[in-house]
N, C-alpha and C positions, 0 to 999 in steps of 0.2 A: 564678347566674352573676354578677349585677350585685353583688351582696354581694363576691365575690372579687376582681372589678374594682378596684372601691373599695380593698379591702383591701390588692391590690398596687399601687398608685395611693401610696398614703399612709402605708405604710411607713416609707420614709426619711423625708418631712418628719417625723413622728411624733416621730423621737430626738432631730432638729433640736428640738422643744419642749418632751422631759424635759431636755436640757440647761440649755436657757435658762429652764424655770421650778423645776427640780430632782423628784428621782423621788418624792419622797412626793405633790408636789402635782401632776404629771401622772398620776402611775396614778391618782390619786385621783380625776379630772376624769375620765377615761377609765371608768373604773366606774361611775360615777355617771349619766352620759353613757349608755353601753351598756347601763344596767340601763334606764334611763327610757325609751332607745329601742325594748327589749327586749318591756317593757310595754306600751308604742303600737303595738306589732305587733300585742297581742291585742285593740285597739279598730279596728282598719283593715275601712274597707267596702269595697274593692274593688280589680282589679288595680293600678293605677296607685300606689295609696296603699301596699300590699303592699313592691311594685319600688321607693317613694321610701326607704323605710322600711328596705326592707333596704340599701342604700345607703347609709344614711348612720349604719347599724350596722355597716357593714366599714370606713368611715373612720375612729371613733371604736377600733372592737376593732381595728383595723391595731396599733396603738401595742404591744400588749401583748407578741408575742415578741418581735421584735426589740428592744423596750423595755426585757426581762427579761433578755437578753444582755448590752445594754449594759451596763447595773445592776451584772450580776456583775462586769463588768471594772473594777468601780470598788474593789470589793473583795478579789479574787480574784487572784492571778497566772496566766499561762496555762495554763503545766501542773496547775491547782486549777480550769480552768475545766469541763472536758467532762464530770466527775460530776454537776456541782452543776445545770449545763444540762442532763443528761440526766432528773436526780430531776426538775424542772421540768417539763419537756415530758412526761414518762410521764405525768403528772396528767394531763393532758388527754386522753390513751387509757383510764388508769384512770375518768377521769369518766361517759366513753361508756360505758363497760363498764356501768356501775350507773345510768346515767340514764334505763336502760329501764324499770326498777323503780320511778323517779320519776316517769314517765309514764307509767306503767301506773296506778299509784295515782291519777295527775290523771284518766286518764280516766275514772276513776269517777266523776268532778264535773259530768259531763255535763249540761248545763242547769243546773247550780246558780247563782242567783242572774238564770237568765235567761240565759246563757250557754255560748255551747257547750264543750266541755271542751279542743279545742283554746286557745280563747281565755285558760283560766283554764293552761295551760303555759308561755304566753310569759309573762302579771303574774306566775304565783307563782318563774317560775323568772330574774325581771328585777330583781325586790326584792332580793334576797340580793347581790346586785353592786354595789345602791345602799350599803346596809349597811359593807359590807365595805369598799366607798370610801372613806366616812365616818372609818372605823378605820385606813385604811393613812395618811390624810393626816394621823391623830395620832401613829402607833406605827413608822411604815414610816423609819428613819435615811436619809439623802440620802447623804452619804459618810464616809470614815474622818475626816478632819479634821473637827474640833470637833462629832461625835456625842457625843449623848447619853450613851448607854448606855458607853461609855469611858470610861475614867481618861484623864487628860492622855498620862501615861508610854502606855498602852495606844492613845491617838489618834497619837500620835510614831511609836510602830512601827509602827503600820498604813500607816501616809503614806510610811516609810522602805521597808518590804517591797516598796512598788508605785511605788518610784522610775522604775526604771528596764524594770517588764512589767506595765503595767495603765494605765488610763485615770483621769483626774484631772480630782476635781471643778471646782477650779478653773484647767483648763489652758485654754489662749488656743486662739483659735479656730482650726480645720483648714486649712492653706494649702494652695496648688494642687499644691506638689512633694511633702507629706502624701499627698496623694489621687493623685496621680501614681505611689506609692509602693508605696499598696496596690493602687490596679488595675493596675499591672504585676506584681504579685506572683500567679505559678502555684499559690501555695496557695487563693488566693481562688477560683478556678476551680475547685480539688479539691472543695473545699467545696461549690458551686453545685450539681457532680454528683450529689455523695451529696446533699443535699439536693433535688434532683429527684425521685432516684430513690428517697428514700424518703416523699417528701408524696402518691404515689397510694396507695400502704397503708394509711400514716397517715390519709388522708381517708378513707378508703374505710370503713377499722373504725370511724371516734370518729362520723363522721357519716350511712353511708350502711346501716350493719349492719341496723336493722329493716327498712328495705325490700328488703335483698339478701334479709331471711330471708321476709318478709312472700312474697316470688317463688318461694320453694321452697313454697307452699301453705297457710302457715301463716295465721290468723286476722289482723288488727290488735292483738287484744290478748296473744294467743301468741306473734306476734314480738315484741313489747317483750320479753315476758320470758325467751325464750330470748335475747336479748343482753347476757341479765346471767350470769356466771361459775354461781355457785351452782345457778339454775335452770334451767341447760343439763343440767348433773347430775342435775337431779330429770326432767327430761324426755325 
């Protein structure tokens, strides 16, 4: 619960910082960041350290979707937005799906090295986020204007296509009749709904499925694996 706290807590200011430090170099902080904290989870002695720990891994992973919205707007016009948001976020469903299979396998490391095998879940699965940080703050483009990976002719039209329906990397900063603008706007509120109402599913499958399964009688290491697609099949 304090991990979500955090997480809706710091959200917003979040975007306020890939703006002003640009997206390559805050996802990049932010990974790096949440893998490290990730990691310190598996050396934590007790509750208090547990509870600081995950706290101040929901402040840091706050950043990532709404982070990953913003991003596309920079690219994207709106009607090009809700596929490329939707491929996005499935990842994170698709993840849970097969993470059972990757903790199933850590559990077998049970005392290896002196360590319980929970502990060797959070380092082996915290590293991979450092890594990946590393890589998006060299490869990850900030926006249309003056990327790399464009031709000049190819940065011109990118800039010109999202003149006038997408967010701009170097647009001045959001005034009060801006924000006045959107939260009077009835679509923001359409949105909030379906968004409500479908974050209990969404949590419920990416993060609660082996103990929803572990309750119907199953083993700890049986439900890991019947929450991966394939081995629901075989069982």
């Amino acid at each position: 619960m304090v991990f979500l706290i955090a997480y809706t807590v710091f959200e917003v200011p979040s975007n306020y910082f890939l703006k002003l430090m640009g997206p390559s170099k805050w996802f990049a902080f932010l990974m790096i960041v949440w893998g490290g904290v990730s990691m310190c989870i598996g050396s934590v002695k007790n509750y208090a350290g547990l509870t600081a720990a995950r706290f101040v891994l929901g402040i840091f992973e706050a950043g990532l979707a709404p982070g990953l919205a913003y991003y596309v707007s920079f690219w994207y016009r709106s009607n090009e937005r809700s596929i490329r948001l939707a491929f996005i976020y499935s990842t994170a469903t698709l993840a849970g799906a097969f993470g059972g299979l990757l903790a199933y396998g850590i559990s077998h490391m049970n005392r290896a090295g002196g360590l319980p095998a929970w502990r060797w879940l959070f380092i082996l699965e915290g590293a991979p986020s450092i890594l990946m940080g590393v890589l998006i703050f060299f490869i990850l483009p900030d926006y249309p204007e003056g990327s790399r990976f464009l031709t000049s002719e190819e940065s011109e039209l990118a800039v010109k296509r999202m003149q006038f329906n997408g967010s701009k990397g170097k647009a001045s900063t959001m005034t009060w009749s801006d924000a006045k603008a959107t939260l009077t706007d009835w679509r923001l509120y359409a949105h909030y709904v379906i968004y409500f109402t479908k974050s209990c599913p969404f949590s419920s499958l990416s993060l609660f499925t082996p103990s929803i399964t572990r309750g119907l009688g199953y083993d700890s290491f049986t439900a890991q694996l019947m929450t991966v697609p394939p081995c629901k099949i075989i069982f």
